[in-house]
C-alpha positions as CSV (number, residue, x, y, z in Angstrom):
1,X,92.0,116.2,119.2
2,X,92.9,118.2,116.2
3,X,92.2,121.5,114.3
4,X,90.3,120.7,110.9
5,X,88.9,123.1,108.2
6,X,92.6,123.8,107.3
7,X,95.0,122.6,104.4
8,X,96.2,119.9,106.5
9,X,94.8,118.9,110.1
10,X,96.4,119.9,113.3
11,X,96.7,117.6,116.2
12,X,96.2,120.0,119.5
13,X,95.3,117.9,122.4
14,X,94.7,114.4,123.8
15,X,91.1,113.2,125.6
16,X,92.5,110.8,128.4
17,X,90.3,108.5,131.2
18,X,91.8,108.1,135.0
19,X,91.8,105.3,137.0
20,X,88.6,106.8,138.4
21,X,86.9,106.8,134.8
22,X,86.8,110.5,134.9
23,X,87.4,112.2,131.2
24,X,89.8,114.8,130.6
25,X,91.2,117.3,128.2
26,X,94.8,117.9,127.9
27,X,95.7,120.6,125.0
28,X,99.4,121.7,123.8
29,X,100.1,125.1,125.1
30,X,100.0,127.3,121.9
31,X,103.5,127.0,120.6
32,X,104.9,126.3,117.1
33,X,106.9,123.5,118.2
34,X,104.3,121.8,120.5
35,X,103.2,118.6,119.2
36,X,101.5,115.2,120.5
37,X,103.5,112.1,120.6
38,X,101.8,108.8,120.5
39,X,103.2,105.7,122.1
40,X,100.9,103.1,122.3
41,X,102.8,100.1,120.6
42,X,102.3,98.7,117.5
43,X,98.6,97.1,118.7
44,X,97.5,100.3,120.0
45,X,99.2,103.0,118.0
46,X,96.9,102.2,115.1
47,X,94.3,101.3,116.7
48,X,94.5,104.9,119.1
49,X,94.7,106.8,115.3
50,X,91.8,104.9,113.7
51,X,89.2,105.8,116.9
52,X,90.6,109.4,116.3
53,X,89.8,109.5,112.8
54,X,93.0,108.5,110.8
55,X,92.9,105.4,109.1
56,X,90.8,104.5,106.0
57,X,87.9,105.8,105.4
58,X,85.9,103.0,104.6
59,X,86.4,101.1,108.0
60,X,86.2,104.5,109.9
61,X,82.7,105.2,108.5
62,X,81.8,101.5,109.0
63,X,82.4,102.1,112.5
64,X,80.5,105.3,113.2
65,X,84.0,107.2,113.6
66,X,83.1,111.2,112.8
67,X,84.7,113.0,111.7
68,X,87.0,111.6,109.6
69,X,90.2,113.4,110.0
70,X,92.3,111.9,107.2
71,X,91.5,109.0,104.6
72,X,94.8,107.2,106.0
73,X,94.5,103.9,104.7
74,X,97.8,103.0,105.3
75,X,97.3,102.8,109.2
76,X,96.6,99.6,110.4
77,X,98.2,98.0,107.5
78,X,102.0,95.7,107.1
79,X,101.5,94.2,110.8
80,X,104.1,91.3,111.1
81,X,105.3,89.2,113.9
82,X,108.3,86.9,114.2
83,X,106.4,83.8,114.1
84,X,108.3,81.0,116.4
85,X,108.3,77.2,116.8
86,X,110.0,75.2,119.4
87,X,110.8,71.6,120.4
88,X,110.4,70.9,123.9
89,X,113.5,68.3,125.5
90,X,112.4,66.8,129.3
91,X,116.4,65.7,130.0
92,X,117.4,62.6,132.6
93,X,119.0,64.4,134.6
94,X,118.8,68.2,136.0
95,X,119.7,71.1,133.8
96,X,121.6,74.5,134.5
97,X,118.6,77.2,135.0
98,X,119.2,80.0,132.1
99,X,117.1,82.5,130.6
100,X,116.2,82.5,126.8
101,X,119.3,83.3,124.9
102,X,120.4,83.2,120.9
103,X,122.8,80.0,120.7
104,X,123.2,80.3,116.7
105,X,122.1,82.1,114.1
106,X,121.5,80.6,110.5
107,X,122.3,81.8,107.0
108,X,118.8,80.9,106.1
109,X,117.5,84.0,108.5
110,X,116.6,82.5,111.4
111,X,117.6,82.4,115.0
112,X,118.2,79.7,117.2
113,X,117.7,80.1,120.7
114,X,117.8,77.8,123.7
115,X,116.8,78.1,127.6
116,X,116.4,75.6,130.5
117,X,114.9,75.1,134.0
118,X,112.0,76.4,135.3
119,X,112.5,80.1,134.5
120,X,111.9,79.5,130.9
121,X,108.9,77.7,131.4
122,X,105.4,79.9,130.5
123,X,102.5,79.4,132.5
124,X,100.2,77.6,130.1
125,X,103.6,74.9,129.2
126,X,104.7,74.6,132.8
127,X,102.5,72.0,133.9
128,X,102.3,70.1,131.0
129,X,106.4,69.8,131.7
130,X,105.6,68.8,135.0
131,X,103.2,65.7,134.4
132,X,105.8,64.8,131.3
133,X,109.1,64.7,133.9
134,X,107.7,62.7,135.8
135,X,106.3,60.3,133.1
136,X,109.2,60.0,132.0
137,X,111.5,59.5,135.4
138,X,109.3,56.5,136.1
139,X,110.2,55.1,132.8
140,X,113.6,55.9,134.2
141,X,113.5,54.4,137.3
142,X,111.2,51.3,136.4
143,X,113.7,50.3,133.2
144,X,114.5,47.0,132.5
145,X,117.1,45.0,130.4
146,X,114.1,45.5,127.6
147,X,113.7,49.2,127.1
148,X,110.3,50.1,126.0
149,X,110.2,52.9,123.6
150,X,108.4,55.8,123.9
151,X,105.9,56.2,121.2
152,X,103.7,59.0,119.8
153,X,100.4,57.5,121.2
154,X,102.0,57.4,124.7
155,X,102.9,60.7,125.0
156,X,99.3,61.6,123.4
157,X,97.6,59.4,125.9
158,X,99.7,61.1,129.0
159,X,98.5,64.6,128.6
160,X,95.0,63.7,129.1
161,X,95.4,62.5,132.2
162,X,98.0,65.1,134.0
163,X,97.6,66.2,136.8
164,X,97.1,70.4,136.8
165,X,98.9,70.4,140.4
166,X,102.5,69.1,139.9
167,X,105.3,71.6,140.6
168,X,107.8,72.3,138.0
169,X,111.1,70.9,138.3
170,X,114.7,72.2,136.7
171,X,114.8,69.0,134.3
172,X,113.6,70.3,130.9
173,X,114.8,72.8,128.0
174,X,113.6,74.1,125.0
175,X,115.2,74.9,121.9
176,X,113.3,77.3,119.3
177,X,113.4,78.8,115.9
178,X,112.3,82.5,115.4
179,X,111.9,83.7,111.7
180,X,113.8,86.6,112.4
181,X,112.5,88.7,109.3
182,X,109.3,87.5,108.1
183,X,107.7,88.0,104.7
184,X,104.2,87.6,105.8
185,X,102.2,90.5,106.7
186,X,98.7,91.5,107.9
187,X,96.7,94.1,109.1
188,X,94.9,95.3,112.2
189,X,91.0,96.5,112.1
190,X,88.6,98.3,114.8
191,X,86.0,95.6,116.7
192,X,84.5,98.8,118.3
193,X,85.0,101.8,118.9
194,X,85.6,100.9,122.8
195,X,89.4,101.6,123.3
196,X,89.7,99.5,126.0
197,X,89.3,96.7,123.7
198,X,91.7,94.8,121.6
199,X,91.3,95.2,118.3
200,X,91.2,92.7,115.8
201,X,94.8,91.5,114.2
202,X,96.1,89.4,111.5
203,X,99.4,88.7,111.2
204,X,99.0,86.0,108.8
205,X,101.7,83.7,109.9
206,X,103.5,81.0,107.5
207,X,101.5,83.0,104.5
208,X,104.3,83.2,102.2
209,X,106.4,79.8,101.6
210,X,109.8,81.7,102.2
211,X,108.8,82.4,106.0
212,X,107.5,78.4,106.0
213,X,111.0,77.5,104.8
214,X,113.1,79.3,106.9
215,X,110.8,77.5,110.2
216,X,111.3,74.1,108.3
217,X,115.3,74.6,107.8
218,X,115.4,76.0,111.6
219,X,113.1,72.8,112.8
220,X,115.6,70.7,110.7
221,X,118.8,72.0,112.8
222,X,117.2,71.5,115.8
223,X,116.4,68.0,115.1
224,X,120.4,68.0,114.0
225,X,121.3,69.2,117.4
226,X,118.9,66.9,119.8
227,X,120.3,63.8,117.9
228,X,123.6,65.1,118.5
229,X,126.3,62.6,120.5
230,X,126.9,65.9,122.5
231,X,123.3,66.4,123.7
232,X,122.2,62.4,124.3
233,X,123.0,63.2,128.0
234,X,120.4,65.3,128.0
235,X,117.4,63.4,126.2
236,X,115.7,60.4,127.4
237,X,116.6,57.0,125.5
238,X,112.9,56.7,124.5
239,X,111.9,60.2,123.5
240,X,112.5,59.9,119.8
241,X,111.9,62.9,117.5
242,X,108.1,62.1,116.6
243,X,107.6,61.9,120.6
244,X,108.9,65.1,121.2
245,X,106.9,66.7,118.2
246,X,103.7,64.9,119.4
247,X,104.6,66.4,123.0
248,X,104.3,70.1,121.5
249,X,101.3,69.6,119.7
250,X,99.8,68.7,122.7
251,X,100.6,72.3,124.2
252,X,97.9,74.8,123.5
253,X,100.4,77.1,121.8
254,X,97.7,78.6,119.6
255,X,94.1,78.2,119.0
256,X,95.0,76.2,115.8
257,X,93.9,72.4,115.0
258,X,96.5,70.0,115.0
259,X,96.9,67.6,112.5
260,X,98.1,64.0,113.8
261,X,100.6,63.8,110.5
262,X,102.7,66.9,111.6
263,X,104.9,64.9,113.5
264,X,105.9,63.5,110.1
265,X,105.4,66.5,108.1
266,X,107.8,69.6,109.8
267,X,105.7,72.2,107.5
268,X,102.9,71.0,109.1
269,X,104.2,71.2,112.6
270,X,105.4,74.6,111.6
271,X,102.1,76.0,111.0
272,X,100.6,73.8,113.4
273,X,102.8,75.1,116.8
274,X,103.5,78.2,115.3
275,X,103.7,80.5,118.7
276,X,104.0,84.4,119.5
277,X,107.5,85.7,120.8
278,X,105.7,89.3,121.3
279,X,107.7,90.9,118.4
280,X,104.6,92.7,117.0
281,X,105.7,95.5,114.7
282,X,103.9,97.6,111.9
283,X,100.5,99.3,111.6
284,X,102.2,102.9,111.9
285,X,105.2,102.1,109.4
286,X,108.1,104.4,108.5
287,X,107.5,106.0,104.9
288,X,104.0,104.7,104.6
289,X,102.6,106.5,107.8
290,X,104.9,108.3,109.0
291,X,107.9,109.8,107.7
292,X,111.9,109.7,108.4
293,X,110.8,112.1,111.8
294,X,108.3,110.1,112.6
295,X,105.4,112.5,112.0
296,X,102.4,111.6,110.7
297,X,102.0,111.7,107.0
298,X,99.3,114.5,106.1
299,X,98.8,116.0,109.5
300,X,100.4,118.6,111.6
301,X,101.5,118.4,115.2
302,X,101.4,114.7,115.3
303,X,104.3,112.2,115.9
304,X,104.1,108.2,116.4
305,X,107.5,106.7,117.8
306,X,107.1,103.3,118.9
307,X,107.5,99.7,117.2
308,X,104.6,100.3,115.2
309,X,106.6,102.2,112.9
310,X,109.3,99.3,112.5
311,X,109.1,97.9,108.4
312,X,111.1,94.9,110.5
313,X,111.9,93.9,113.8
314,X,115.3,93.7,115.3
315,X,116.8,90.3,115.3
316,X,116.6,89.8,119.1
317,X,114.5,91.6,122.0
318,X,113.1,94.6,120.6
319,X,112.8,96.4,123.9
320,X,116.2,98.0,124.1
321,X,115.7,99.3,120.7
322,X,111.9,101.1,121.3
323,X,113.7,102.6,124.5
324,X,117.2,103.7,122.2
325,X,114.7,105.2,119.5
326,X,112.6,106.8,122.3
327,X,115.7,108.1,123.8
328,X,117.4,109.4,120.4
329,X,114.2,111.0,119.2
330,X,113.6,113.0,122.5
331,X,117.3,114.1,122.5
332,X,116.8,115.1,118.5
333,X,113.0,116.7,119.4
334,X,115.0,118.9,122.2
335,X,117.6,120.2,119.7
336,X,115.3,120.9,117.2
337,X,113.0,123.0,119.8
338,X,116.4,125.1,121.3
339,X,117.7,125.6,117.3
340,X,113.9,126.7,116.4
341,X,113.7,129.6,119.8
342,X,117.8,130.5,119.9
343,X,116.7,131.5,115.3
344,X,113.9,133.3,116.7
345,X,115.9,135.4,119.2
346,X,118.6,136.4,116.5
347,X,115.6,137.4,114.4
348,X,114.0,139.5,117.1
């Protein structure tokens, strides 16, 4: 809610729904130093601003949104994500159980991280993995002096027909590349004005050939490392590199169509497999926004402090960073309130 009919508008209040669907009104007591903070993440920062009027003016008023509290067309805008690809290695024998964790990081800007067993596996890959292991055990098992390779086509032909049921086992890894500061940006834009819907977001990943690079060069030094003397103990014989590329395109990383030539072509598969790791930042960004405080640009009373406001995302897990910038800004918010009241009792 804010104050309007002023110089600059005043945030004073926040209309919130309980779990009960009832509607309430919650407004700052009056107090120079009162202020609303929002913390909705970069998705629903912007997306929280733009159904309360700030954001540009043209989408707002396309929307229905009145009034418009501030022609803000900065909100919204710069959204990024570190786009990540991975290869996917069932291994012969069983494999130490580890969370995902950087192994290497390149001069080229990308990370290289690694995890195995069961833990690492997501739902909608866990039981593709399954049906694959035990493919490829019976291969195993049934081998004779003449070892038959494991082709593309075989692979391709295997995930139709597996089994939704099988139970995961410990005998797999995955090794991935995460562009760790992408050049590619996009924006986020209302679908409604229902805020319990997502709203619509681009991140427009691979856009710029210097991200597409980087996830070529990172694919590249995987490849390096799976053909590795070190790591043969854990690959199959037959699961050359084009198997284990076909294997991910047959994972429904993204809503994407897949090209049968990416396992040939690694910009291809790039683009093709490109997956989430839940790095979303932007939409609320520092100096374009907000400013070095993290108030709002142009309006009063009103602070965003979240990973929205990020211009890039840390290299690994931004979680411990929101909290330390959460953390740090309350602490500096609290000093600035005591400063502001202990001035006004030496004045009195």
């Amino acid at each position: 809610m804010f104050w309007t009919g002023r110089p600059r508008p005043k945030a004073y209040g926040v209309i919130f729904q309980d779990e009960n669907g009832v509607l309430h009104k919650a407004e700052l007591a009056k107090n120079a130093m009162n202020e609303v903070i929002l913390s909705a993440g970069a998705i629903g920062s912007p997306q929280l601003l733009m159904l309360s009027g700030v954001g540009p003016m043209a989408h707002l008023a396309a929307h229905g949104i009145k009034p418009v509290v501030l022609d803000h067309p900065m909100v919204g805008q710069g959204m990024a994500d570190n786009p990540m690809n991975a290869i996917f290695i069932p291994s012969p024998t069983p494999v130490e159980v580890s969370l995902i964790q950087a192994v290497g990081i390149t001069k080229f800007d990308s990370y290289i991280e690694g995890a195995s067993g069961v833990i690492f596996s997501y739902s909608w890959t866990r039981n593709y993995f399954d049906g694959v292991l035990n493919y490829l055990n019976e291969i195993q098992t049934s081998r004779t002096t003449t070892s038959t390779p494991l082709s593309t086509q075989s692979i391709t032909d295997f995930f139709k027909s597996i089994d939704p049921l099988f139970n995961a086992t410990t005998q797999a890894g995955v090794i991935l590349q995460k562009v760790a500061g992408p050049v590619s940006r996009g924006h986020l834009e209302l679908r409604n004005t229902n805020p319990y819907d997502n709203p619509s977001v681009r991140f427009n990943y691979y856009q710029e050939p210097e991200d597409l690079k980087k996830c070529v060069e990172g694919i590249t030094t995987i490849i390096k490392v799976i053909n590795s003397k070190a790591f043969s103990k854990f690959k199959y014989p037959e699961a050359t590199i084009p198997g284990l590329l076909d294997l991910i395109l047959n994972v429904p990383t993204n809503l994407r169509p897949r090209h049968v030539t990416s396992v040939f072509n690694l910009k291809q598969f790039c683009i093709d497999t490109v997956m989430t790791i839940w790095h979303y930042h932007g939409g609320c960004q520092i100096g374009r926004v907000v400013d070095k405080n993290y108030k709002v640009l142009g309006i009063d009373g009103l602070r965003v402090i979240d990973g929205s406001t990020f211009l890039k995302s840390p290299g690994t897990n931004p979680q411990a960073t929101v909290m330390m910038l959460g953390r740090y800004m309350g602490q500096k918010i609290l000093k600035e309130r005591e400063a502001f009241f202990k001035k006004k009792e030496e004045e009195a």
